[in-house]
Structure formats: C-alpha cells, structure tokens
TORTORMAR-69722 format. One record per residue (C-alpha): residue number from 0; x, y, z. Coordinates in Angstrom, 1 decimal. Each point is the difference from the previous one (the first is absolute). Layout:
// TORTORMAR-69722
NODE   pos        u        v        w
NODE   NUM        X        Y        Z
...
END
This chain:
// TORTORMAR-69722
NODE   pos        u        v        w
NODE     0     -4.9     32.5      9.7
NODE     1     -2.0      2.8     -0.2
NODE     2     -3.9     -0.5     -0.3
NODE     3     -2.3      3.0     -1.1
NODE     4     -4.2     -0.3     -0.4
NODE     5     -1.0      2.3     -2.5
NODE     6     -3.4     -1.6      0.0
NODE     7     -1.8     -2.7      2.2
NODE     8      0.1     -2.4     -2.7
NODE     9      3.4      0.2     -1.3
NODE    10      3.9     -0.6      2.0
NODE    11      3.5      0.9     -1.8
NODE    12      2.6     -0.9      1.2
NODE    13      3.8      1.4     -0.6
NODE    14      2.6     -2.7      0.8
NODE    15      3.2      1.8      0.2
NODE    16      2.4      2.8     -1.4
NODE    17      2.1     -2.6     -1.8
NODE    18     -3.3     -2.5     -2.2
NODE    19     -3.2      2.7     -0.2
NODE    20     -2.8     -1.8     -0.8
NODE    21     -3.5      0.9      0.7
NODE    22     -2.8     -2.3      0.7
NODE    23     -3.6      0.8      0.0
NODE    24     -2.8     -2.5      1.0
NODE    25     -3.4      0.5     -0.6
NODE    26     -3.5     -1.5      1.9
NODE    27     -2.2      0.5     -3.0
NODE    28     -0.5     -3.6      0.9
NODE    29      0.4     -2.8      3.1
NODE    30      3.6     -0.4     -1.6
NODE    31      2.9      2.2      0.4
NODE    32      1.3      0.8     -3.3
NODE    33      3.8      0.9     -0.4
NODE    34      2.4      1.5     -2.1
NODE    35      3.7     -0.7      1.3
NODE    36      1.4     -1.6      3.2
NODE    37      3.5     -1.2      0.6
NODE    38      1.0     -3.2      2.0
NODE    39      3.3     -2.0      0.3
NODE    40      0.8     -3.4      0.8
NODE    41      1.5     -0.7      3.5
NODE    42      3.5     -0.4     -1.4
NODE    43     -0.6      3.2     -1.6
NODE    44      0.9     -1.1     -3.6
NODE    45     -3.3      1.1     -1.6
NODE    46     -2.5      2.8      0.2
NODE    47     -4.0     -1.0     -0.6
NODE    48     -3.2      1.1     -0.9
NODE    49     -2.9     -0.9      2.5
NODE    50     -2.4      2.4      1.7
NODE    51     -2.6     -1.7     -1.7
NODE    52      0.5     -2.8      2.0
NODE    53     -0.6      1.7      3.1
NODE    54     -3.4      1.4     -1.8
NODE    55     -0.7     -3.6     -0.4
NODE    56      0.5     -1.2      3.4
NODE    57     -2.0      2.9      1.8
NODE    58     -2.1      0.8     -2.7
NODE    59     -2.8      1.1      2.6
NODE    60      2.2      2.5      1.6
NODE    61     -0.4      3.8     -1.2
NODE    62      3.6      1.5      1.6
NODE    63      3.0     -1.8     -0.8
NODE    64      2.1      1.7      3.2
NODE    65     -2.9     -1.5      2.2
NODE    66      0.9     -3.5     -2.1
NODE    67      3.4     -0.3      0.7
NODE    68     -0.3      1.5      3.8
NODE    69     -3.2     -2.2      1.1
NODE    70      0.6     -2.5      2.8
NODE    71     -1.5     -2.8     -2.3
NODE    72      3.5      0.4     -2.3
NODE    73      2.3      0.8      3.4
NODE    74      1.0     -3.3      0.3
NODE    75      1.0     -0.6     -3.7
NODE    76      1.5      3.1     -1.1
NODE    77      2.3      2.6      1.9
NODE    78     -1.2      2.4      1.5
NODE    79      1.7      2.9     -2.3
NODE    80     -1.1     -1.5     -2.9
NODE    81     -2.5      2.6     -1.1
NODE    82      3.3      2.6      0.4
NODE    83      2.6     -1.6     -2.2
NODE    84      0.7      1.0     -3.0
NODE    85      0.6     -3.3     -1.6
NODE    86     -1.4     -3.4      1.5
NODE    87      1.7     -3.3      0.2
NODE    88     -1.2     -2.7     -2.1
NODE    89     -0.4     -2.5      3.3
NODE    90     -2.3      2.4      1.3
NODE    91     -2.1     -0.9     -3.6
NODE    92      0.1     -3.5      0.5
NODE    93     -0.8      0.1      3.8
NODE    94     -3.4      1.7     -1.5
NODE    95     -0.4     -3.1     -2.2
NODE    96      0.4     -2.5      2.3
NODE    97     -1.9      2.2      2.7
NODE    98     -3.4      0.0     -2.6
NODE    99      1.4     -1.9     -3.1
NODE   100     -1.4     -3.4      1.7
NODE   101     -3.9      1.2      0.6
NODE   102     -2.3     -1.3     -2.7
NODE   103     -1.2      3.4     -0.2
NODE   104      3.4      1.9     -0.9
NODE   105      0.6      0.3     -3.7
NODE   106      1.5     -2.6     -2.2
NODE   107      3.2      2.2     -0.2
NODE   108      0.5      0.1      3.7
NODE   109      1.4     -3.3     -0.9
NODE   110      3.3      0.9     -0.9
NODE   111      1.7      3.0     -0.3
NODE   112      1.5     -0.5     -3.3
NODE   113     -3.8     -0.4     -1.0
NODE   114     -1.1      3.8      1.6
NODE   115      3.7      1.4     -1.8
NODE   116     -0.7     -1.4     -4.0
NODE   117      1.0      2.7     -2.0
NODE   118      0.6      2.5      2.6
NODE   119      3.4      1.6      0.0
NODE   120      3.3     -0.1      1.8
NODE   121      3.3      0.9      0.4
NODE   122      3.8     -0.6      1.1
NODE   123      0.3      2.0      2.6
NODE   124      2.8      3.0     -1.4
NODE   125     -0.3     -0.9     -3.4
NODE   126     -3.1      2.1     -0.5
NODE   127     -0.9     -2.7     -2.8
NODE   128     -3.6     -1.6      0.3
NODE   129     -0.9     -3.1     -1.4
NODE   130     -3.8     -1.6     -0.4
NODE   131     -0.3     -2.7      2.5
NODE   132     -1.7     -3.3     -2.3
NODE   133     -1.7     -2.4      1.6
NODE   134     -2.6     -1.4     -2.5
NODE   135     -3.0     -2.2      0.5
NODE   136      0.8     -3.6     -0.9
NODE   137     -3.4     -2.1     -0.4
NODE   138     -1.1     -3.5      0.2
NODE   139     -2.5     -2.2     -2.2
NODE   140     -3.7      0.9      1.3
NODE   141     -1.0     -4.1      0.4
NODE   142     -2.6     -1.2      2.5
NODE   143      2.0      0.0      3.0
NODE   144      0.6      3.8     -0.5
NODE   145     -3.4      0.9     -0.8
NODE   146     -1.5     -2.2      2.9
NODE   147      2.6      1.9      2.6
NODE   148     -0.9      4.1     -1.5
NODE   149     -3.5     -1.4      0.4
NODE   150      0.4     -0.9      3.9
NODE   151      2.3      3.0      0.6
NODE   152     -2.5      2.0     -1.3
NODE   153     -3.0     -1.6      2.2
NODE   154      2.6      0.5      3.0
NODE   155     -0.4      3.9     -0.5
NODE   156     -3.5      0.7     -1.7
NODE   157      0.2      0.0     -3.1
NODE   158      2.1     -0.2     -3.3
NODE   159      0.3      3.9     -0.7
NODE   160      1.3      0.1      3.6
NODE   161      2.8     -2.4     -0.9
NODE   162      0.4      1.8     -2.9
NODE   163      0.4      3.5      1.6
NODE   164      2.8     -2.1      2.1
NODE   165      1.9     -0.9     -3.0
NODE   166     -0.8      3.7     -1.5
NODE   167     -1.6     -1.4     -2.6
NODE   168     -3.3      0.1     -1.6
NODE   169     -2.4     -2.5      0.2
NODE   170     -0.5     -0.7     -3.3
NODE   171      3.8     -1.5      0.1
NODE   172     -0.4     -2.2      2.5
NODE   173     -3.4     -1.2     -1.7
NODE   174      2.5     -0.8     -2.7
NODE   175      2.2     -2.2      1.9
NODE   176     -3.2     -1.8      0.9
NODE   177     -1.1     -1.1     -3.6
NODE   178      3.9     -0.6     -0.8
NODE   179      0.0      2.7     -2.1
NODE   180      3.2      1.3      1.5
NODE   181      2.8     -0.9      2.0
NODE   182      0.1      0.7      3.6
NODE   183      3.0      2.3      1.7
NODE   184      2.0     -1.6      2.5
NODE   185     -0.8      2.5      2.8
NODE   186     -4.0     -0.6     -0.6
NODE   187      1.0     -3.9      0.6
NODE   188      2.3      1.0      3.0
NODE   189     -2.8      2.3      1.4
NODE   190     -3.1     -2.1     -0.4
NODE   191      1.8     -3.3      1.9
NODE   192      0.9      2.9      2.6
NODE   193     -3.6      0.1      0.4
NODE   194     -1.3     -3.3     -0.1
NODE   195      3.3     -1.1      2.3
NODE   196      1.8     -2.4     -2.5
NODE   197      3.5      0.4     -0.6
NODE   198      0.4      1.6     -3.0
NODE   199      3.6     -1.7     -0.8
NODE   200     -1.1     -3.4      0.5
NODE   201     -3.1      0.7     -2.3
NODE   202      2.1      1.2     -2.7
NODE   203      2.1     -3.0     -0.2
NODE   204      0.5     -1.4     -3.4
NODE   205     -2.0      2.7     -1.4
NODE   206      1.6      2.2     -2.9
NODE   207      0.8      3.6      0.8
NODE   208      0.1      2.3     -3.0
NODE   209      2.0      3.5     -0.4
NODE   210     -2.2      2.7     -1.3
NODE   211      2.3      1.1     -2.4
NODE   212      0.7     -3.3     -2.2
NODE   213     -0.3     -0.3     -3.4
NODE   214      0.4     -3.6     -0.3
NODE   215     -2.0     -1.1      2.7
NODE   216      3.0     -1.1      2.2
NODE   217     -1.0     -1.3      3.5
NODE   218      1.8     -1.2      3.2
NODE   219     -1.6     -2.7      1.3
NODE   220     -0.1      0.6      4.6
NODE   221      0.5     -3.0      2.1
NODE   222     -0.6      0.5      3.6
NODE   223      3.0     -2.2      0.7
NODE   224      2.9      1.7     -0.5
NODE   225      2.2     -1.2     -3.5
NODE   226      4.0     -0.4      0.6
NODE   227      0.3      2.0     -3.5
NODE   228     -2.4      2.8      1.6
NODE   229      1.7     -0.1      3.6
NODE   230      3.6      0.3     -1.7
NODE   231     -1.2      2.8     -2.1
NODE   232     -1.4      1.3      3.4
NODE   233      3.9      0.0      1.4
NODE   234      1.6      1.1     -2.8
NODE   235     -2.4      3.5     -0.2
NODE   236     -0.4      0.9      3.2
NODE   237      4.1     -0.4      0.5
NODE   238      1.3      1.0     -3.3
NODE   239     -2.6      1.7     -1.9
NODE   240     -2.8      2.8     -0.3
NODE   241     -3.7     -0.1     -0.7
NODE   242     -0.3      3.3     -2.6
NODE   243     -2.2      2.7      1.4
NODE   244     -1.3      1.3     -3.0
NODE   245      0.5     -2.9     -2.8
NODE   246     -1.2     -2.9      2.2
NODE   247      3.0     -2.2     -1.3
NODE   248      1.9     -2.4      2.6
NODE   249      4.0      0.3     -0.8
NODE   250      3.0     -1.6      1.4
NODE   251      3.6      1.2     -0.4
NODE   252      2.9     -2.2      0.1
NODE   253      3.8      0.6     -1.0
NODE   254      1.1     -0.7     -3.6
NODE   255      2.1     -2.9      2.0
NODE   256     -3.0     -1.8      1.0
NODE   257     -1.5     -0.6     -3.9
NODE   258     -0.2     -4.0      1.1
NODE   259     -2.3      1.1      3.0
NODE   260     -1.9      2.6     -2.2
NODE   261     -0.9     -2.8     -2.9
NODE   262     -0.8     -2.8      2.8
NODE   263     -2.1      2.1      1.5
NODE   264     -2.0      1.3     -2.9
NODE   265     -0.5     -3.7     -1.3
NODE   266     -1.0     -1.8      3.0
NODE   267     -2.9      2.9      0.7
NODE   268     -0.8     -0.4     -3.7
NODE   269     -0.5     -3.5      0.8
NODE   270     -1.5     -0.1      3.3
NODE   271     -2.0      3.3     -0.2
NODE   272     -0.7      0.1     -3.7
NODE   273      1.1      3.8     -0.2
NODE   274      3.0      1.2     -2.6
NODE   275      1.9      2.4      2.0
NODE   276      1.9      2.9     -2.4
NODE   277      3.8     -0.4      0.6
NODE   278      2.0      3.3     -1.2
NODE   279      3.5      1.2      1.0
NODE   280      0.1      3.2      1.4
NODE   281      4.1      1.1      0.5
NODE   282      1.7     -2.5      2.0
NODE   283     -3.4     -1.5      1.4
NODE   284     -2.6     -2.4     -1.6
NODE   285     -3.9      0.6      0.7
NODE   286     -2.7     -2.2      0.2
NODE   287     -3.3      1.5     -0.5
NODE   288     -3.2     -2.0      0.6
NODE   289     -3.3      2.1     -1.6
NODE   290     -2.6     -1.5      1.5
NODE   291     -3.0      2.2      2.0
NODE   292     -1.4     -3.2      1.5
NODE   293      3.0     -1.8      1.0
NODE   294      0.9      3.7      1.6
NODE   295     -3.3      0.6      1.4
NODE   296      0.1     -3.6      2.0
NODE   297      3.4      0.7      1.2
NODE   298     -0.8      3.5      1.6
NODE   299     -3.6     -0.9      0.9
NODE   300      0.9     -3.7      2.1
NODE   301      3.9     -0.1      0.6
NODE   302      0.5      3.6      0.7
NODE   303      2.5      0.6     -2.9
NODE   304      0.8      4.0      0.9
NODE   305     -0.6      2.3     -3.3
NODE   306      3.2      1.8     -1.2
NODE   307      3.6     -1.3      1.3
NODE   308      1.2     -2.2      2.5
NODE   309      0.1      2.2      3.1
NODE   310      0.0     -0.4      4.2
NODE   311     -3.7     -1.3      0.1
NODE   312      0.5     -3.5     -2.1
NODE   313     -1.2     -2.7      2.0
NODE   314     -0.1     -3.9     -1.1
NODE   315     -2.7     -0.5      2.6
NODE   316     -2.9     -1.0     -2.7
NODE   317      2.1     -2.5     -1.5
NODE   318      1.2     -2.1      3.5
NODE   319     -3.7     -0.1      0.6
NODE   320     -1.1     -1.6     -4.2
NODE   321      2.7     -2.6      0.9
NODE   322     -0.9     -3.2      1.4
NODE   323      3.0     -2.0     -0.3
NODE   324      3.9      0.1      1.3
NODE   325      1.4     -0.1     -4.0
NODE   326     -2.2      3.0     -1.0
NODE   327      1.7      2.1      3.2
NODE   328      3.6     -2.3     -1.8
NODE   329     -0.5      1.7     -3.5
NODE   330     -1.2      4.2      2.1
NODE   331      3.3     -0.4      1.9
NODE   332      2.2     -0.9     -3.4
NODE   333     -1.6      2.8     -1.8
NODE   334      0.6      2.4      3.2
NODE   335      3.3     -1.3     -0.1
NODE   336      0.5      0.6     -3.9
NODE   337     -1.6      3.5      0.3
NODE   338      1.1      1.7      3.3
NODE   339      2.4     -2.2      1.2
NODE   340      3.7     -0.4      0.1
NODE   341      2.2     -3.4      0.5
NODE   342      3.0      1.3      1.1
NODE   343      3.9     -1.8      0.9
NODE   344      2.1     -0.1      2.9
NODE   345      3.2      0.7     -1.7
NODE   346      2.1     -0.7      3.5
NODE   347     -1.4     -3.8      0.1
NODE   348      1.9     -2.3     -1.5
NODE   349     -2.9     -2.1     -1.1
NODE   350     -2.8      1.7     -2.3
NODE   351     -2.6      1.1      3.1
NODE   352     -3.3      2.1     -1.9
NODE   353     -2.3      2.6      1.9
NODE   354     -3.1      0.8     -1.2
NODE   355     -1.9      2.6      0.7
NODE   356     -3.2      2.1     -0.9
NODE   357      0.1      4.0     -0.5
NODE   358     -3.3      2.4     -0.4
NODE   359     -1.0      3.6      1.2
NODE   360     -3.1     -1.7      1.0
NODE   361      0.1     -0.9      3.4
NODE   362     -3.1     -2.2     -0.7
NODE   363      1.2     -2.0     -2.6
NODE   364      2.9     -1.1      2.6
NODE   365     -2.2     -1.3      2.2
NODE   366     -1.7     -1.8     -2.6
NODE   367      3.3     -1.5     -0.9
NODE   368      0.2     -0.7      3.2
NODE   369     -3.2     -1.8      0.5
NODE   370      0.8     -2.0     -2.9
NODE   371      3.6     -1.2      1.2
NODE   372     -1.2     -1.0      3.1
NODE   373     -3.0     -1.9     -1.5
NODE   374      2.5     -2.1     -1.9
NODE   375      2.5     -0.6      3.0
NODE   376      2.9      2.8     -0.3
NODE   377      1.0      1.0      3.3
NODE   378     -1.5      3.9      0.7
NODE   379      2.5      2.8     -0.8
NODE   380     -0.6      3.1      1.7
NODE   381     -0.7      2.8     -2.5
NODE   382      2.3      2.6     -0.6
NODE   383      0.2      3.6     -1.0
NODE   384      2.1      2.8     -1.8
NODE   385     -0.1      3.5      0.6
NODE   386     -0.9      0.5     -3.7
NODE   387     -3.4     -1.4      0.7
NODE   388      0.8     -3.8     -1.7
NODE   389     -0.6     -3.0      2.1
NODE   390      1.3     -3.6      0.0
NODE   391     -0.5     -3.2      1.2
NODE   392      2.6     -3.3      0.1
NODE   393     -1.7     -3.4     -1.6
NODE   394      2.8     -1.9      0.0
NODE   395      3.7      0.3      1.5
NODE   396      0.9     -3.3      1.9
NODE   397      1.1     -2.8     -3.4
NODE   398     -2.7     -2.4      1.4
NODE   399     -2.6      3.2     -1.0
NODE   400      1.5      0.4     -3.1
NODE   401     -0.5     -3.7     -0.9
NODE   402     -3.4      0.2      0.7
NODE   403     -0.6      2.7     -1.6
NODE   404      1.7     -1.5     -3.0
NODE   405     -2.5     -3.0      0.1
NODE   406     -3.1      2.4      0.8
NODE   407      0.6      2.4     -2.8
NODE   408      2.6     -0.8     -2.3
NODE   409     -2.2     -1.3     -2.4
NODE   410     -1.9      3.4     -0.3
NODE   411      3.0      1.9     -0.7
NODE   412      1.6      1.5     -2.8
NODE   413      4.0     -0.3     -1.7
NODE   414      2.0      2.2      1.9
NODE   415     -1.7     -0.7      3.8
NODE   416      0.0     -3.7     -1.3
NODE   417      4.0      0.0     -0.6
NODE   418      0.1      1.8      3.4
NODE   419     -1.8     -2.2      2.0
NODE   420      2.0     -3.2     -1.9
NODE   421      2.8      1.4      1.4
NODE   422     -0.4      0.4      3.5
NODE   423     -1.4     -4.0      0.4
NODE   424      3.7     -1.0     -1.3
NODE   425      0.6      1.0      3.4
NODE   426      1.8     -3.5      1.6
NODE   427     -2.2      0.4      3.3
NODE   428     -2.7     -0.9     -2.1
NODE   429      1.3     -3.4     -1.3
NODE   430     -1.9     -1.8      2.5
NODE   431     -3.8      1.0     -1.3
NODE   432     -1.1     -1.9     -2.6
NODE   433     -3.2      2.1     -1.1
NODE   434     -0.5      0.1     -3.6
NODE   435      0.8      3.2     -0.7
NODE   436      3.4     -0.6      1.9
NODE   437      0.6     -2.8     -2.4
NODE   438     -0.7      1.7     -2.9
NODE   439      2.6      2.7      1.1
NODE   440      2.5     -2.6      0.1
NODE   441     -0.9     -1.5     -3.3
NODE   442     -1.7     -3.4      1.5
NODE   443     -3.7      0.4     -1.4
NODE   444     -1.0      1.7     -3.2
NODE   445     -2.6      3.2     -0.1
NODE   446     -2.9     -2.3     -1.1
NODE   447      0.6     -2.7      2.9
NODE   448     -0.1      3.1      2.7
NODE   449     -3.3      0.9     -1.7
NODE   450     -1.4     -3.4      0.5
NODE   451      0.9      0.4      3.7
NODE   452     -1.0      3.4      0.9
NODE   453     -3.8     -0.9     -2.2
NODE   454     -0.3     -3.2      2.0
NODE   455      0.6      1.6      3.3
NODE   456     -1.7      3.7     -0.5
NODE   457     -3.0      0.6      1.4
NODE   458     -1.2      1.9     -2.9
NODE   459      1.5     -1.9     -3.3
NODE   460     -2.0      2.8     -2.4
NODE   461      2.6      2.4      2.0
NODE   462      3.0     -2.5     -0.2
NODE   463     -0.1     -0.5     -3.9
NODE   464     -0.4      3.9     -0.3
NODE   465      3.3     -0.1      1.3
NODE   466      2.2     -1.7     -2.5
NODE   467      3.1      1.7      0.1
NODE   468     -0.9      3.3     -2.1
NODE   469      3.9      0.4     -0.1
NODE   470      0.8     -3.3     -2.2
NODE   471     -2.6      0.2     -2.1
END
C-alpha cells in the first residue's frame, strides 16, 4: 500500500498492482468521507466496502495512519493494520464490539451488516461485485415504543441527539412519536441499548415488518425460540445460503429428497406463516424463503452468516434460546438430516449403525458436541482431515443407536427414518422395550408412540411438532 498526501486534507491510497483503486477522504467536515475501500471476510470468501466505518468510530481523529497506529486501538487491531492492503473483516467486527456497545457510538455500530447496506462486494477472483442488501425492517410505533425513544433520548440530551445517532433527522423521529410512522428495528435495538432493556425480550410478540412489502406481510418475533424457526435455523446455516445481494434465504436439496423438500415447506408454512418458493434447478430442488424481516431476525439474534455455509457457522445462539432437552432432540435430528451420515458395518453380521456429524466449521462441532453430551451420548473425540473437514461420532455402540432412535426418530425424514428402522432389528436389542423399539418391531402403532413421547416430554409444544414428517 502506497500512501501519498498531495494536500493536508486529502489521503489516496493505491492498494496494489493487481485491483487499483484509489480512495480520497476529505475533512471538509468532523466525518471522514470516502470513496472506495476493500475488505474480506476472515474466510476470505468476500471482499467489502467499509472505511466509513472507521470514519464513524474515530470520527474526532484528523490522520487515519495515526488511527489505526494509536495505542488506544493496539490492543484490538494488529499492529500492521494501517499497512495492508486489504483488511480482514474480524478486524471490522472487533471495532464493533470494541465501540458498538457505548450509548454514544452510532446506531450502525450495531451490526456490521447495518454499516455495509448497500455497499459493494465481491468473490474473491471472480472480479464480479454484487450490492450487499440489508434493508430496514420496522415495527408498529405503539406506546411502548414511543415511551422507550422518549427515555433513550432523555439518557443522552435530547431528541435531535438520538436522532443524529440513528442518522436521521429529527423531524422523523417526531413522527414516530405521534404514530405517524413506523419505527426501524435498529432505532428500537438502539434506544433499549440506551435505557439498558433488552431489546429481544421487548420485541416479543411484536410484528416486524420488511420495508419492501407490498402486502403488508409481517413476521411476528417471539423471544422464545419456535421449533419451526429453530429447524429453519439448522437447515440454513448447514444446507443453505443467505443471498448477499437479494436478501432471499434458500435451501438446496437433491431431486431425491422431494418428500423432505415439501414437508419442510408445509410445516414452516404452518408454523411460521411464510410460503417458501420451491423451484427445481437441474438435479436439485430450492426452497426460497423472501422475507426481509424473518432474514433480518435471523442474522441480527442467531447469527445466521450472510452468503453460504462456510468455516465460521456456529449453532451457539440456538443452544442458548433452548430451554428444554426435546428442543436440543429435534437441533440434533436436523444436524443429523443435514450434515450427518448413518453409516453400516458391512463385516457385522447383525445391522450395527454409526452416526456421525461432518462440517468445515470447527465450531459448529463443538456445538454438536455440547448438545450430545447435554442429552447423555458418551463424548467422542473430534476428528480432522487434511482437507480441512472435521467430524465427530454421536452414536457407534447399538445401545447409542437405540437411543438415538427414541431421541430423534420422530424428527426425521424417509430415507434416515428407514435407516435408523433398520439398525433397531438388531437382536441385541430385543430386550428394551422403549416405544420406539416396539414400534420397530411392529408392537405399537405411530399414534400410540406419540401419546408416549407427549406424555413424557418436557416440552409437549416440541413433541407434537415432531409427528413423524416421514409418514405423513
């Protein structure tokens, strides 16, 4: 990086002999203004627009250099920073959490996908850019959320101050005051920031509308995670992509799996009140969910990653909405039915099943982990490849594999189901008598094990939800 002052209130700045760009930022005003900068995601897939968000977090600082070398930012960026020629996208969201949770920091500072709406990026080597969409989603401007911008904005002076937060004018906050408008999520987020409220737990139950409906469509946010909403968590982060520039979510299964494509579109129809957009695409089927609110409550709270699965999916925000062993039953089915594998010993004369978990996420191994231990599964040590892919073993011993036929078998789908059926008509097993055991040997009937499992779940809503999506 090569950086030349022609004048004292102006920088460009030449990244490299392979991308020329050139950047020029001006101090006409306490901002930094900016033209172009570059940044990539840690796992390098995508390239990113953000100097302005180092304007806005040192907005009082007149020389960048002196920014990125002072001792105040030593401890939360490296120390070559200011001599790269692209920067790393954790080193962005090490600046947001560093300043993002002071009531003074812009409403932005919230999120990153907030600070990079409609800035550009690209695949790295394609040379393609895209327009990264991450539109406001609002709320209805009732008397709690007028009586919470009003305290907010008594917290830090006055309304034009909370305003200037949002980067608004006052005039439009004024207007979510008389109920003239609705209010934007991120003014909501921001203002219970301030006041110290969880801002989750105040939207409960509240309707969260996309900015770019026609027909008023809404989702409705509950603070307590919905098995429709944490299945549709599983199934993205493991099989599908959030869409960087459409803000569509869609999921792509095998033309073989057109039972688990419909079941799935019909029970979050049901449960979530969305009409996902199924579409075959050569030998795959897609389901694509449009929906700017559902997407925006995904990213913002359970940490859904924006564009495809990659090494940084984590299932961490999910363990912690659960609050009961048959929500971690139906995560470990769908982690099952999405990344995992139930595999034969063909040397064993008996059926004997391993099951097992694969990612490139390191993380989200460790959350399967977590959640295999939680529900009794002795702890498999994790495992690695040399192409980068990791593993970890649920289930080997046939005392495993029966219980995880009672734990999640009535989550799962046809061909896992027949699987799993299988390997219980293994004659070491003829001496449990659980109900799904008996119902593998033809001595109870699907709508008795229901009664059981209901009876005995800790969470019943959960239990009915899993019905046996395969016979239905």
């Amino acid at each position: 990086m090569f950086i030349n002052q022609p004048h004292k209130n102006s920088v460009t700045v030449v990244r490299s002999r392979f991308i020329f760009s050139v950047f020029h930022f001006s101090l006409c005003s306490k901002f930094w203004t900016y033209q172009y900068f570059l940044i990539y995601t840690d796992n390098g897939n995508y390239l990113c627009n953000i100097l302005h968000i180092i304007s806005m977090l040192f907005e009082l600082h007149r020389d960048f250099i002196s920014v990125l070398n002072s001792e105040e930012m030593s401890n939360i960026l490296p120390k070559n920073m200011s001599r790269r020629r692209i920067f790393e996208i954790s080193d962005l969201e090490r600046l947001c959490e560093h300043d993002g949770n002071k009531s003074s920091s812009p409403a932005k500072m919230l999120s990153v996908w907030f600070l990079l709406h409609n800035e550009k990026v690209s695949k790295i080597g394609t040379g393609r850019f895209y327009k990264l969409s991450f539109p406001q989603t609002y709320i209805d401007s009732d008397g709690d959320v007028q009586k919470l911008i009003r305290s907010a904005a008594m917290r830090i002076g006055r309304l034009q101050d909370f305003a200037k937060l949002c980067g608004l004018h006052r005039g439009t906050v004024y207007s979510w005051l008389q109920g003239h408008r609705r209010t934007p999520l991120i003014a909501v987020l921001k203002a219970a920031q301030i006041v110290g409220l969880d801002g989750w737990k105040f939207l409960d139950g509240r309707r969260i509308y996309g900015s770019t409906s026609t027909k008023d469509e809404y989702f409705v946010h509950n603070f307590k995670i919905s098995p429709a909403l944490l299945e549709l968590l599983v199934w993205t982060k493991a099989e599908g992509s959030n869409d960087v520039s459409g803000g569509s979510i869609t999921i792509h299964q095998s033309i073989k799996k057109g039972d688990v494509v419909r079941a799935l579109s019909e029970r979050w129809a049901k449960h979530l009140k969305i009409n996902p957009h199924i579409y075959s695409m050569g030998n795959k089927y897609v389901i694509k969910i449009n929906s700017s609110s559902l997407r925006q409550i995904m990213v913002l709270r359970y940490e859904l990653p924006i564009g495809y699965k990659s090494h940084i999916i984590t299932f961490k925000p999910e363990i912690g909405a659960v609050d009961s062993r048959e929500e971690l039953k139906l995560m470990l089915a769908n982690l099952i039915e999405t990344e995992g594998t139930i595999a034969f010993d063909r040397r064993s004369v008996y059926p004997r099943a391993q099951i097992k978990f694969y990612s490139s996420s390191l993380q989200a191994i460790r959350d399967v982990q977590s959640i295999a231990v939680k529900l009794g599964y002795m702890q498999s040590a994790i495992t690695s490849d040399i192409r980068g892919g990791h593993s970890i073993t649920i289930a080997s011993s046939i005392v495993d594999v029966a219980k995880f036929a009672q734990d999640a078998l009535p989550y799962m789908f046809k061909r896992n189901f027949e699987k799993i059926l299988f390997a219980l008509r293994n004659p070491k097993l003829n001496h449990l008598n659980t109900p799904i055991i008996k119902y593998a040997r033809g001595e109870l009937s699907k709508g008795d094990v229901m009664k059981i499992r209901i009876a005995s779940s800790d969470n019943k809503d959960v239990a009915r939800y899993g019905d046996f999506p395969c016979l239905k």
